[in-house]
C-alpha positions as semicolon CSV with decimal commas, in nm:
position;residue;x (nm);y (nm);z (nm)
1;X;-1,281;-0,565;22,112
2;X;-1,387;-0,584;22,463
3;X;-1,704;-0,454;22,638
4;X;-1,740;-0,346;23,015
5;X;-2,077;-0,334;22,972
6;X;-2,409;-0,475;22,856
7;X;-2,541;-0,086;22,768
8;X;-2,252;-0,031;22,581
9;X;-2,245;-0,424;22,383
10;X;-2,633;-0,351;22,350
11;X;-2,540;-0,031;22,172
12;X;-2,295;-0,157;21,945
13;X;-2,539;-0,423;21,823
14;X;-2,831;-0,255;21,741
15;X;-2,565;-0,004;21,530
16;X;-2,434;-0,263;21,390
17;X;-2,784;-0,392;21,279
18;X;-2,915;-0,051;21,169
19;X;-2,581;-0,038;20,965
20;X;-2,680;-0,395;20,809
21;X;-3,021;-0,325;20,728
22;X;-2,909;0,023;20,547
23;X;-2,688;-0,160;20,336
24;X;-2,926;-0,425;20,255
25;X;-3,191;-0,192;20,121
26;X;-2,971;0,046;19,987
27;X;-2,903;-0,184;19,699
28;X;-3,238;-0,288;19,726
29;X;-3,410;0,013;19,676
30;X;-3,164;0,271;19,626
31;X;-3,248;0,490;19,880
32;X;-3,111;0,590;20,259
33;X;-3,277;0,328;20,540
34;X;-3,271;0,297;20,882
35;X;-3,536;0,078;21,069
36;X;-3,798;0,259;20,772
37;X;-3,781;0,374;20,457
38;X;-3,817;0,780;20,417
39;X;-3,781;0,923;20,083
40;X;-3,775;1,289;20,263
41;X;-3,541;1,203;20,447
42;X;-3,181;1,378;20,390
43;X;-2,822;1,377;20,489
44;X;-2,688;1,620;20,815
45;X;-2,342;1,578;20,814
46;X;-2,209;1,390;20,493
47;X;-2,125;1,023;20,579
48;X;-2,123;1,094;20,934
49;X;-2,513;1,125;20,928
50;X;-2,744;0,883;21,154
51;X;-3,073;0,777;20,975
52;X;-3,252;0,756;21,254
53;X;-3,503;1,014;21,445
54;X;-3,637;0,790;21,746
55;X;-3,571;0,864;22,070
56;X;-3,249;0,700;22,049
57;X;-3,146;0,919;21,728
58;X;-2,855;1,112;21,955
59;X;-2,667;0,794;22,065
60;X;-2,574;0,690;21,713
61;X;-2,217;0,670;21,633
62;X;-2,145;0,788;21,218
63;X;-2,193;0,455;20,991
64;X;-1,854;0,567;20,816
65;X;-1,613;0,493;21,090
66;X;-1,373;0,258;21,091
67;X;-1,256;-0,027;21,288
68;X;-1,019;0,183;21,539
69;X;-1,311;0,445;21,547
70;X;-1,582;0,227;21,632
71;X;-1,317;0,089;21,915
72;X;-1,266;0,422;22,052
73;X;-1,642;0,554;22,033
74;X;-1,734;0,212;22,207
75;X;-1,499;0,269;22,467
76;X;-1,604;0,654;22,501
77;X;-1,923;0,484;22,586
78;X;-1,857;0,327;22,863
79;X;-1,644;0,621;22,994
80;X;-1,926;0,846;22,920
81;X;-2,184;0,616;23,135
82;X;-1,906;0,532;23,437
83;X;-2,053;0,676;23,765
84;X;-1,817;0,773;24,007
85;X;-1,821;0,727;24,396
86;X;-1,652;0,846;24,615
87;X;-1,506;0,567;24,815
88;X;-1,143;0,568;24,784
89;X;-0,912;0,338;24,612
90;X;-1,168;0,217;24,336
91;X;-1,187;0,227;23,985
92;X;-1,439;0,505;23,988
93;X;-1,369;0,708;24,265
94;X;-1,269;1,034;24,317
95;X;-1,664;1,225;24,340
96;X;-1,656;1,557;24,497
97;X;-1,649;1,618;24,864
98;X;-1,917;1,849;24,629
99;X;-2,014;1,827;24,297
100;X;-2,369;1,875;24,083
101;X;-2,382;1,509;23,918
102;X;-2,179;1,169;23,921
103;X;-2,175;1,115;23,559
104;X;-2,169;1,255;23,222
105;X;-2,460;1,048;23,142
106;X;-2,661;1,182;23,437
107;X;-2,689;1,512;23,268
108;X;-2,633;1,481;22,926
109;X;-2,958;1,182;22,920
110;X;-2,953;1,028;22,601
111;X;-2,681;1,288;22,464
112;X;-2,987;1,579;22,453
113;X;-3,007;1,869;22,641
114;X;-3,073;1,924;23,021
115;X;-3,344;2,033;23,228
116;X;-3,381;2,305;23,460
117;X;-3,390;2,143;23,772
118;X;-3,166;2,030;24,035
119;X;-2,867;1,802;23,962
120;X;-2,897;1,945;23,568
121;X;-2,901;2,314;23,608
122;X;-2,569;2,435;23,660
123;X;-2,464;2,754;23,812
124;X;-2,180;2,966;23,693
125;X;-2,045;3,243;23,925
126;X;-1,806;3,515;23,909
127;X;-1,671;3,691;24,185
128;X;-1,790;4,074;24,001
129;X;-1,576;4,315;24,258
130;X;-1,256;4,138;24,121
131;X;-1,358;4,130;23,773
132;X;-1,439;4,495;23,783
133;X;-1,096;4,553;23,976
134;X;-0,905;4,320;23,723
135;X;-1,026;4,510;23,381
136;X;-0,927;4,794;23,501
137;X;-0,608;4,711;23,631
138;X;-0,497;4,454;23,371
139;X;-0,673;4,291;23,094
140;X;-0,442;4,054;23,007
141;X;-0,534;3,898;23,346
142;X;-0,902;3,778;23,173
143;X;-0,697;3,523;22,952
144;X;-0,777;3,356;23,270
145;X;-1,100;3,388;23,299
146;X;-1,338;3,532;23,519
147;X;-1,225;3,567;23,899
148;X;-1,395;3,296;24,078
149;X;-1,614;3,323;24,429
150;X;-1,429;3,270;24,728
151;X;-1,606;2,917;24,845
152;X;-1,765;2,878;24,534
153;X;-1,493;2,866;24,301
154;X;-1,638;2,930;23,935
155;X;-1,983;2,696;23,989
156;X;-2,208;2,617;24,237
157;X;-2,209;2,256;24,377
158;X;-2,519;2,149;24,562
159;X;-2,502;1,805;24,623
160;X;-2,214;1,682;24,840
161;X;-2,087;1,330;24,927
162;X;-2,190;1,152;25,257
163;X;-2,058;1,367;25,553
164;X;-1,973;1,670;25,366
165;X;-2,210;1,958;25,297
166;X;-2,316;2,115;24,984
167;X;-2,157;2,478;24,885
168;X;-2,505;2,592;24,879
169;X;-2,894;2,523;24,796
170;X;-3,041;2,655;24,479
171;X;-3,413;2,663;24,466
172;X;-3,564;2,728;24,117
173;X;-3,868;2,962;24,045
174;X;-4,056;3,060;23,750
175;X;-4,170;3,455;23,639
176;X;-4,425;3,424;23,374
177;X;-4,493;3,723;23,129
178;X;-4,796;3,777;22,899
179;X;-4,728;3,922;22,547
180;X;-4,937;3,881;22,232
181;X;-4,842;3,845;21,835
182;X;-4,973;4,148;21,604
183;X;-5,223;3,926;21,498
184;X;-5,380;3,926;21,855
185;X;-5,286;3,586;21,917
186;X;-5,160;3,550;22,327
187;X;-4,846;3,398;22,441
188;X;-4,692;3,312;22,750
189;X;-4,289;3,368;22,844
190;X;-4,133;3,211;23,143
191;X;-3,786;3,310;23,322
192;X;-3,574;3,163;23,621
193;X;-3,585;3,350;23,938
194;X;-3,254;3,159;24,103
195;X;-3,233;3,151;24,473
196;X;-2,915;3,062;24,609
197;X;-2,882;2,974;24,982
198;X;-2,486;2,929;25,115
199;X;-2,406;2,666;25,335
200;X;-2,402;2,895;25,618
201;X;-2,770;3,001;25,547
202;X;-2,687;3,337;25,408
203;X;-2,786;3,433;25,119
204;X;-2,539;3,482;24,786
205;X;-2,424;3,812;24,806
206;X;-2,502;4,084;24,491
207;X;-2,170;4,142;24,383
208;X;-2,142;3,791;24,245
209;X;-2,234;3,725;23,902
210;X;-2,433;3,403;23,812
211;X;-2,516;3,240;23,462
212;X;-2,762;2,952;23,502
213;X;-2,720;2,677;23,231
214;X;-2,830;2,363;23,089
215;X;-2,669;2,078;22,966
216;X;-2,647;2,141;22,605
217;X;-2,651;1,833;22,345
218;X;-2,339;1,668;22,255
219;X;-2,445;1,485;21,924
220;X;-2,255;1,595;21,671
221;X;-1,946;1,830;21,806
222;X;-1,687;1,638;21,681
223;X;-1,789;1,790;21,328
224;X;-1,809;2,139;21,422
225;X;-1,474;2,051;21,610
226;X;-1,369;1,974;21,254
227;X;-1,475;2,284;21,090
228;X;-1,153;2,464;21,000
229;X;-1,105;2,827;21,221
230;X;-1,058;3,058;20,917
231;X;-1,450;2,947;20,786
232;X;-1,528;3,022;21,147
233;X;-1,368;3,349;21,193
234;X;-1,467;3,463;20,807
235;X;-1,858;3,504;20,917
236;X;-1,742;3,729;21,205
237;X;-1,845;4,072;21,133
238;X;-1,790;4,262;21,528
239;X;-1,799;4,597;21,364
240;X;-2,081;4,502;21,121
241;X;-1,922;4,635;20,845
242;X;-2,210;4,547;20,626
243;X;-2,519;4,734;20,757
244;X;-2,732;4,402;20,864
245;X;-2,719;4,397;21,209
246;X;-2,552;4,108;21,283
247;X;-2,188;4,131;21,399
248;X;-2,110;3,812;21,548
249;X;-1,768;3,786;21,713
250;X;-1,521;3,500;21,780
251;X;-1,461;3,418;22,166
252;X;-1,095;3,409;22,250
253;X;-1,008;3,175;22,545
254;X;-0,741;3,049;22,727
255;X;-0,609;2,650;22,580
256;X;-0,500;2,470;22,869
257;X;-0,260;2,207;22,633
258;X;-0,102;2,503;22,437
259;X;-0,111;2,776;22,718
260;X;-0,221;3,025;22,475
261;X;-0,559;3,183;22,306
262;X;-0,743;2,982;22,111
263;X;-1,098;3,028;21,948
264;X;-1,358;2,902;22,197
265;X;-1,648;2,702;21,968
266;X;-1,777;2,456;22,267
267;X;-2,035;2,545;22,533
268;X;-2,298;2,862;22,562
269;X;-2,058;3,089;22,551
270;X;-1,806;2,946;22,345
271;X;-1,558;2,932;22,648
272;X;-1,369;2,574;22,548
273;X;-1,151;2,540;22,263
274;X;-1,225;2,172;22,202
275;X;-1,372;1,833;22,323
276;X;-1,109;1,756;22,537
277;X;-1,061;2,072;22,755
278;X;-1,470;2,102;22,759
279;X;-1,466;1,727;22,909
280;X;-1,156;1,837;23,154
281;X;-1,390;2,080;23,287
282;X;-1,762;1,912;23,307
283;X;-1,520;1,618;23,506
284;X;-1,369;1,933;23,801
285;X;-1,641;2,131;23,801
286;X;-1,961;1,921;23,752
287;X;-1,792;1,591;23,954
288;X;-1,540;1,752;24,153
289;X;-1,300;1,468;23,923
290;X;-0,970;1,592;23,837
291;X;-0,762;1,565;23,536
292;X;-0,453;1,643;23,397
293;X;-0,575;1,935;23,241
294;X;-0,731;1,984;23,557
295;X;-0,486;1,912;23,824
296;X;-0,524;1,865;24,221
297;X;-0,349;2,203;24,377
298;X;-0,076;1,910;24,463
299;X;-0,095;1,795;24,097
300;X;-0,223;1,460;24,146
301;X;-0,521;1,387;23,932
302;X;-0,864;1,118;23,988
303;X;-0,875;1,059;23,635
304;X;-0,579;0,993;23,375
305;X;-0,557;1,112;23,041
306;X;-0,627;0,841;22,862
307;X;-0,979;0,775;23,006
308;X;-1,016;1,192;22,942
309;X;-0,921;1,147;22,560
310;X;-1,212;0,881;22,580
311;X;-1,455;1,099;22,762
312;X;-1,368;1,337;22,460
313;X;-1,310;1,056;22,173
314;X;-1,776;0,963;22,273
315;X;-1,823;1,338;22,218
316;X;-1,626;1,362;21,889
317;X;-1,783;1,020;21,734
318;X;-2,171;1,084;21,787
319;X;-2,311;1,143;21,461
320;X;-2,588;1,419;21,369
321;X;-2,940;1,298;21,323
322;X;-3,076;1,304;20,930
323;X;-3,311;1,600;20,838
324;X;-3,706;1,526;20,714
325;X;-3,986;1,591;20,560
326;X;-3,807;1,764;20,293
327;X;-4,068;1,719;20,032
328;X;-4,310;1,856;20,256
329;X;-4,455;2,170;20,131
330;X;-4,542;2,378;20,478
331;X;-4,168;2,255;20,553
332;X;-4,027;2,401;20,232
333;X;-4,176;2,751;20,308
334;X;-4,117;2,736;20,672
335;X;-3,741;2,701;20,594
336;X;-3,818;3,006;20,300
337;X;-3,945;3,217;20,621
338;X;-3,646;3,114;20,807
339;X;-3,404;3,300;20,552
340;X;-3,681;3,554;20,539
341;X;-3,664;3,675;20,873
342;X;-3,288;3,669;20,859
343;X;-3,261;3,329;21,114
344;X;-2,962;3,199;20,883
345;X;-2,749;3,504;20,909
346;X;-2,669;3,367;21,254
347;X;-2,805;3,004;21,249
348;X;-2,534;2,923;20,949
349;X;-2,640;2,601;20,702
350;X;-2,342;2,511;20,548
351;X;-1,972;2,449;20,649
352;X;-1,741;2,183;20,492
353;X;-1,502;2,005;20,757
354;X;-1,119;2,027;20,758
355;X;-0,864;1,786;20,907
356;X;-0,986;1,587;21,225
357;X;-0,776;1,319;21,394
358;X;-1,096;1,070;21,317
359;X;-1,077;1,037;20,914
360;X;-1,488;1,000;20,919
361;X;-1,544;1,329;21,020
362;X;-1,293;1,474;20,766
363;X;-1,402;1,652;20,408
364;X;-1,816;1,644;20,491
365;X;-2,080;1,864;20,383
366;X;-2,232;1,940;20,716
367;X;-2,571;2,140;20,782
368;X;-2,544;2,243;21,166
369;X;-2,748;2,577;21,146
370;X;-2,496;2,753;21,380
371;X;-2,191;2,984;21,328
372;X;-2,022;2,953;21,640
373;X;-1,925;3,295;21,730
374;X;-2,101;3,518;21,960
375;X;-2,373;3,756;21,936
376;X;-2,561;4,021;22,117
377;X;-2,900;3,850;22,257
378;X;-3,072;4,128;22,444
379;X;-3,065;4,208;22,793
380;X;-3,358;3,937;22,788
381;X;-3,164;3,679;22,771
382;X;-2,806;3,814;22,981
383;X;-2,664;3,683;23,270
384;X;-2,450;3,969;23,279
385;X;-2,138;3,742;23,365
386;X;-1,844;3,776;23,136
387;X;-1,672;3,457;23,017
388;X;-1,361;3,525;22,856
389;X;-1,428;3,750;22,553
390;X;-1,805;3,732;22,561
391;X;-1,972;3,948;22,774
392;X;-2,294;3,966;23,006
393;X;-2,508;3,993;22,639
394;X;-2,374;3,757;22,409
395;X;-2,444;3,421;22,369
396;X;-2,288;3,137;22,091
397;X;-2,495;3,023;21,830
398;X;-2,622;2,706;21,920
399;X;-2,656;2,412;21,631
400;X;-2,968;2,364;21,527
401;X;-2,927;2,001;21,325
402;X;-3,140;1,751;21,536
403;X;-3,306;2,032;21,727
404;X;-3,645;1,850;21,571
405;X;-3,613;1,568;21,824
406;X;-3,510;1,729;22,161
407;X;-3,855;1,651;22,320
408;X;-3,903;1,295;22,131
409;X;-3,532;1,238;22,309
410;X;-3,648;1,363;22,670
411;X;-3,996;1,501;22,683
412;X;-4,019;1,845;22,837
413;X;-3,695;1,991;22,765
414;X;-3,647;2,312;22,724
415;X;-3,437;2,519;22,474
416;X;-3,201;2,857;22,521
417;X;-2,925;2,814;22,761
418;X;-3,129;2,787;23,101
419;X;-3,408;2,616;22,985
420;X;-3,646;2,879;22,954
421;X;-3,831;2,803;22,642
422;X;-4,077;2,541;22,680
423;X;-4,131;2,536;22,268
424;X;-3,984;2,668;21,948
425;X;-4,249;2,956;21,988
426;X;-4,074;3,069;22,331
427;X;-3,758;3,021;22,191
428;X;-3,818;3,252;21,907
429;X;-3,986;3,542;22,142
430;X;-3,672;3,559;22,369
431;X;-3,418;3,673;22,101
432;X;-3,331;4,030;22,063
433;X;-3,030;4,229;22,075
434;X;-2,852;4,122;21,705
435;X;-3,163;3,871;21,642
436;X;-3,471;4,142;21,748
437;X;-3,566;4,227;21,371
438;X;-3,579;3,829;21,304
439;X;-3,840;3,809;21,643
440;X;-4,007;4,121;21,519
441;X;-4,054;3,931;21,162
442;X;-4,188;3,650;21,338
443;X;-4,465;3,800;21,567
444;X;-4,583;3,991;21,295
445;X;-4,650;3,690;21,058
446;X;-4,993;3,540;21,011
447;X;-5,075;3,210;21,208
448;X;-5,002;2,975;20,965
449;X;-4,621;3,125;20,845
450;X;-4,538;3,078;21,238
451;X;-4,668;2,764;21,200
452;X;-4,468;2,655;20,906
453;X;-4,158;2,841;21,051
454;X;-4,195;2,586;21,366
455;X;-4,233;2,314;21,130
456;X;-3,960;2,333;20,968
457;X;-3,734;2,347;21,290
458;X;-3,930;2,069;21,354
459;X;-3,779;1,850;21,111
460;X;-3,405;1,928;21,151
């Protein structure tokens, strides 16, 4: 096995430690170890769980894979960490003319999610005149996708190479609202106010549509990548047939390999089919790096598809991060609350995986707290830009396993798909739409419920 670099040799050691020292004190003691012993602690996702909730917790790779695994996570890696340039005729060039980062690393830091700041915030646009035009003239046409911006394509780039200029500036500001709980308490909510100046120092004009998101986490997919569809698509309930309010919907999008529709499951709006066609895409529309999924308008491509089935292979092999504190009693009736106000209706515990080309993520009890269809959030929370079958409203559930260490993994991060939420608390207050009686439930509990509801998010 050969490394390219010390970051990704470094990484395979200390796994390869952690792995020794579990075994070791397994027989020992019987128990689940990694770098401490934890009694609370308890699996995620089967065999494919990481014991370890340090700041490195999202960069472990599942103990259970095997030789040829471990090869192509390793070499993922590296792929995942190359950053490209864009001085021709070298291994890693190809960046831009424009583009919003050089790496995968350099917005996905430590595997977490993103900020909401330059060079992390990403901004999706849709030309809305010719999506208006195209649903009423042919829906069939939207297998496509949303029309994108003349200029702009479908996402703002505003950094640029040397000698080429940015498609536009985006400066970030901050609307703060004052609420309070029924209980009197006070709370603060924040929103984006997103300015976006054009190259040619107008201003973007208000026909076009724009979603501003964060990196999400990538810890973890390959499993829900190895859920099968029909468990999926048997929690949809679009008409809500049942009376609780909750009628989350598959997205149906358009699978560049097949050249057909395909249930989304990847990204905030569930607008990628899998981990390769969501790496295709961060590569030509975050670097400006095409593919062959992803093709120059001459077909050549920066990037061959072997390095983009690595890109995907880093994705698929990260593990989840082990749950805690599960003895703990505030935790225990935090996660009561949780099913109390209705949270797991959406936020979905348990799936079992299906077939996966990687055997270790295969036939594992997984607990990923998400159901991966779309839901109503509230004109709160919309962007009112379509994305294949989702609309201006709906949002994917996101996975909740891990969701415990975001700010250990990058202090200050925030949570929701632009970054909004600065805590759990936030988080909580912005839902409505499908999820408003579960925020209603939770302003109206005492002080200490709220607390014990945060606590146990805390420890997933």
């Amino acid at each position: 096995m050969q490394f390219r670099s010390l970051g990704a040799l470094f990484k395979r050691l200390r796994f390869t430690l952690v792995v020794l020292l579990t075994a070791i004190f397994t027989i020992m003691a019987g128990v689940f170890l990694s770098l401490s012993v934890n009694a609370q602690i308890s699996p995620a996702a089967g065999d494919a769980t990481a014991f370890n909730r340090t700041s490195s917790a999202y960069e472990e790779a599942p103990p259970n894979l095997n030789p040829w695994e471990t090869e192509e996570h390793d070499l993922g890696d590296e792929v995942f960490e190359e950053a490209f340039v864009s001085t021709p005729n070298t291994e890693s060039s190809g960046l831009g003319p424009v583009f919003n980062n050089a790496s995968c690393v350099s917005c996905h830091i430590r595997n977490g999610r993103g900020m909401p700041e330059p060079g992390q915030l990403l901004l999706r646009v849709t030309d809305g005149e010719a999506m208006a035009h195209q649903s009423a003239t042919n829906k069939s046409e939207a297998l496509k996708n949303a029309p994108p911006v003349q200029g702009l394509g479908n996402q703002v780039q505003d950094f640029s190479i040397i000698g080429e200029t940015p498609e536009a500036k985006v400066d970030i500001l901050w609307k703060e609202t004052a609420g309070a709980y029924t209980d009197g308490t006070p709370y603060r909510l924040r929103s984006p106010q997103i300015n976006v100046t054009l190259a040619n120092g107008e201003p973007l004009p208000d026909t076009v549509q724009v979603s501003p998101r964060v990196p999400p986490h990538v810890y973890g997919l390959g499993l829900l990548e190895a859920i099968p569809e029909q468990d999926i698509l048997a929690l949809a309930d679009p008409d809500d047939r049942d009376g609780d309010g909750i009628s989350g919907r598959p997205n149906q999008v358009w699978d560049e390999q097949t050249q057909d529709v395909a249930l989304g499951r990847f990204g905030w709006k569930a607008n990628s089919p899998n981990l390769l066609q969501q790496s295709a895409d961060a590569y030509f529309n975050d670097m400006g790096i095409t593919s062959p999924l992803f093709p120059a308008e001459d077909g050549t491509t920066e990037i061959d598809q072997e390095k983009l089935v690595l890109a995907a292979a880093y994705a698929q092999t990260l593990a989840a991060p082990a749950r805690t504190l599960m003895d703990d009693a505030q935790v225990q009736r935090g996660e009561k609350l949780f099913t109390e106000a209705s949270c797991n209706a959406c936020h979905v515990a348990n799936f079992h995986t299906g077939s996966h080309k990687y055997p270790a993520l295969r036939n594992q009890e997984i607990h990923p707290y998400t159901d991966l269809l779309l839901h109503d959030m509230g004109e709160g929370l919309a962007d009112n830009r379509a994305d294949f079958a989702a609309n201006g409203q709906e949002w994917r559930t996101p996975s909740l396993w891990g969701v415990g260490l975001a700010q250990t993994v990058l202090p200050y991060s925030g949570y929701l798909h632009d970054g909004r939420a600065r805590t759990f608390e936030e988080a909580i207050l912005w839902h409505g739409g499908e999820a408003d009686a579960s925020k209603v439930a939770f302003e109206t509990m005492s002080t200490e419920d709220r607390e014990a509801l945060v606590r146990f998010l805390q420890s997933l």
